[in-house]
N, C-alpha and C positions, 0 to 999 in steps of 0.2 A: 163151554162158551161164556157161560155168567162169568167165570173163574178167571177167564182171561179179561174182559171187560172191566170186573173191579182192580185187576191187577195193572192193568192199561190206567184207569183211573187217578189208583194210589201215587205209578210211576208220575204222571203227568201230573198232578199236584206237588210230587215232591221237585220236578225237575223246575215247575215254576217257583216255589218256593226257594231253588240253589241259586234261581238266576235274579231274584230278588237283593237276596243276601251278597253276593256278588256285586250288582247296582249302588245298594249301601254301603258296601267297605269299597268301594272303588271312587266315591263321592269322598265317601269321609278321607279314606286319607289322600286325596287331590286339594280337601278345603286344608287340611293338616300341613302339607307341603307348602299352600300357599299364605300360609297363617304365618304373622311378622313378629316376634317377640323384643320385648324392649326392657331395659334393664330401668333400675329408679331415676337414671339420669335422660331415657328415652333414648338411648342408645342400643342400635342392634345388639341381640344376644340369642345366646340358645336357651330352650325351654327352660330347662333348671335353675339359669340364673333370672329367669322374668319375671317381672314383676306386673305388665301389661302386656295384651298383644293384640292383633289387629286383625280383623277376619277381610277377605278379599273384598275390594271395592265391587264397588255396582256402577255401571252408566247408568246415567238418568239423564232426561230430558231436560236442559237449563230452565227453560220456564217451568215446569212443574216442580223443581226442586227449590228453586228460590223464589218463587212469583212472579219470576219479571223474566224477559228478553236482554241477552247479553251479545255487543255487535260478535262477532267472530265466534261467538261458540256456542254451536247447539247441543253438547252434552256438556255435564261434568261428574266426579266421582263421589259418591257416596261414602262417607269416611267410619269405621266405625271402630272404636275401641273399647278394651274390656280389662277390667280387674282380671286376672289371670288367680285369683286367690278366692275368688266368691263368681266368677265370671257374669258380673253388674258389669253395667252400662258406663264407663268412663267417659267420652266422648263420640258424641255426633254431629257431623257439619259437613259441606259439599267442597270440592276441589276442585281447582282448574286442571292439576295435574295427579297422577294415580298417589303418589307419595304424601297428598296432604301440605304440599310446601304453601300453596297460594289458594288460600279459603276463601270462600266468598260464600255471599248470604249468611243466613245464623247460624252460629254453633254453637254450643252447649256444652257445658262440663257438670260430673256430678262427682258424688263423693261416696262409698263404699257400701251406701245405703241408699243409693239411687236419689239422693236429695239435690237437688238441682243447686249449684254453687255459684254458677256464672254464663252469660249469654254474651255473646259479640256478636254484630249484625257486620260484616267485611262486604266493602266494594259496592256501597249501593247506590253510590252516584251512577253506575256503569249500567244507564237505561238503556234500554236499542234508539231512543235518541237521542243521538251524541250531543253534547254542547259543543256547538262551535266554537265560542267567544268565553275566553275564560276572564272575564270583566275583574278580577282581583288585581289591582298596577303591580306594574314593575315601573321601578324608578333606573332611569335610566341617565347616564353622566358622557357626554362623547367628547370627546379632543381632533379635531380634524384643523387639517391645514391644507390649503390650495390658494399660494402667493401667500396669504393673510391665515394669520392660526384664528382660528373659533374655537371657542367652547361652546357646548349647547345640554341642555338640561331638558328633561321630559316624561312624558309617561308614557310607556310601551301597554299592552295587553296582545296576552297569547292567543293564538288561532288554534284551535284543536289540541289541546296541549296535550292529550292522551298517547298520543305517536312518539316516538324518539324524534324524528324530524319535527320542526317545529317550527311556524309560522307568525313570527312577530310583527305584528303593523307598532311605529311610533308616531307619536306627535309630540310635541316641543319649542322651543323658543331657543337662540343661540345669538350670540355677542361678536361684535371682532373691531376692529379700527384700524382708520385709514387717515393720516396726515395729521395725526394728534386726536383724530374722533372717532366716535365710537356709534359704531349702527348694529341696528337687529334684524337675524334672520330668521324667520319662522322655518321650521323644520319638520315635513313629513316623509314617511320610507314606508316599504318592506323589508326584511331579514329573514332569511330561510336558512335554519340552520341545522345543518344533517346531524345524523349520530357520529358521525365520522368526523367530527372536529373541525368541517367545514362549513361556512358563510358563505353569502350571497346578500346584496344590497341594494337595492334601490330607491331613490327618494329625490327631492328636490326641493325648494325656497320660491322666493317670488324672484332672485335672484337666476338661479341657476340647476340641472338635474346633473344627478351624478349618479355612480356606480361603483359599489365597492366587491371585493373578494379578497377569500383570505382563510385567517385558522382562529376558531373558536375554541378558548379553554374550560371546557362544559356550560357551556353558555355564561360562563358570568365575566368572562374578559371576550370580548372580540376585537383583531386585530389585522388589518387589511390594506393592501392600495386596489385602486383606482383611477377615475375619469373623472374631471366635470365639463359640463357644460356649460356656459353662460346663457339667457334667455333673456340679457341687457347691455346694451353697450354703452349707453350713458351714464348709467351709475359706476362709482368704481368705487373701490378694486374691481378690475372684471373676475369673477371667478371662474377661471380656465385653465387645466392645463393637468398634469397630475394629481392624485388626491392620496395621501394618510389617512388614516381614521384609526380611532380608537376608544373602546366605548365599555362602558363598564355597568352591569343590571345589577340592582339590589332592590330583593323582594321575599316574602313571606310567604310565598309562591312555590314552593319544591318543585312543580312540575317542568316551573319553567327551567330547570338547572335538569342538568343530564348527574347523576350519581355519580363520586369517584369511586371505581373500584382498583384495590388493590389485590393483586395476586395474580394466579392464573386459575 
């Protein structure tokens, strides 16, 4: 009976021991399969040709991993890479996306001896309170005509400009003449301008309101007709009747401009 008890024993250590070693090669090569290798240019490769590679991201908590609150997303990816030659620490920083494409918060790079080279701090405007009002002008130039052509000139600022859609208020001053003379019409709007290449308009003068639509070319050309309305009939020109518009932003501003991309 002892004979079988230490034999019961022996077996049951050894069977915990198989299912152990088992655990570990079944981990190892699951991290192995999903381990990314990259050549000197950081271009996929297989092992032999690597020069770094990249062990599988982690989620992490957005605030814990950057410090702060980010609107729309409460995880991002832990990034990590390694010398595949001394397997040191190459780079660490958090991602929006599992690839590393769009970093945000710090990241870090070192050099073959783990000696720290360079820090970039990505996206740290992006508190969880959004700015509304992106107070930086855009210089704005319009051409409109209804009876009588105007010019008008002014300063725009963006409303939320973090969105692709985009909510521009203006304010401005604009010119025109009637019978050899020349009068001013002050000039405020809105402008909603989708990612879809579409505007939306409205505004008015002490004059008159009006309404424009139409097609935006990444926001820095819009071009549209319209309505006006008159709000005087003793002054003249009366401004009534259909409306042109055409209006041109120049600003230091990228956010306000929609990116061209090329390709597919």
């Amino acid at each position: 009976m002892k004979h079988r008890s230490k034999l019961y024993l022996v077996l049951n250590k050894k069977s915990t021991l198989f299912i152990f070693l088992c655990l570990f090669i079944f981990n190892y090569s699951f991290a192995q399969k999903d381990t990314i290798y990259f050549d000197y240019c950081w271009k996929n490769c297989q092992k032999k040709q690597a020069i770094y590679y990249r062990i599988p991201s982690e989620k992490i908590e957005t605030k814990k991993a950057v410090g702060y609150h980010i609107r729309n997303i409460d995880t991002v990816y832990c990034i990590k890479d390694y010398y595949l030659k001394n397997h040191k620490l190459q780079f660490q920083g958090y991602s929006k996306d599992k690839e590393g494409q769009e970093l945000i918060g710090i990241s870090t790079w070192y050099d073959e001896n783990e000696t720290l080279v360079s820090t970039q701090n990505y996206n740290r405007k992006e508190s969880h309170t959004p700015k509304l009002l992106d107070w930086q002008p855009i210089f704005y130039i319009n051409y409109s005509i209804t009876v009588k052509s105007q010019f008008t000139g002014g300063l725009e600022f963006c409303l939320d400009c973090e969105n692709k859609t985009k909510l521009f208020m203006g304010l401005g001053y604009g010119i025109s003449s009637y019978d050899s003379k020349y009068f001013g019409i002050p000039d405020a709007y809105f402008s909603l301008n989708t990612g879809n290449a579409i505007f939306i308009k409205a505004g008015g003068s002490n004059r008159n309101l009006y309404s424009l639509a139409g097609l935006s070319f990444l926001n820095f050309i819009d071009f549209g007709f319209g309505y006006s309305y008159p709000l005087t009939q003793n002054e003249k020109p009366e401004l009534k009747g259909f409306t042109f518009g055409l209006t041109f932003r120049i600003t230091n501003n990228n956010k306000a401009y929609i990116p061209l991309r090329i390709g597919f």
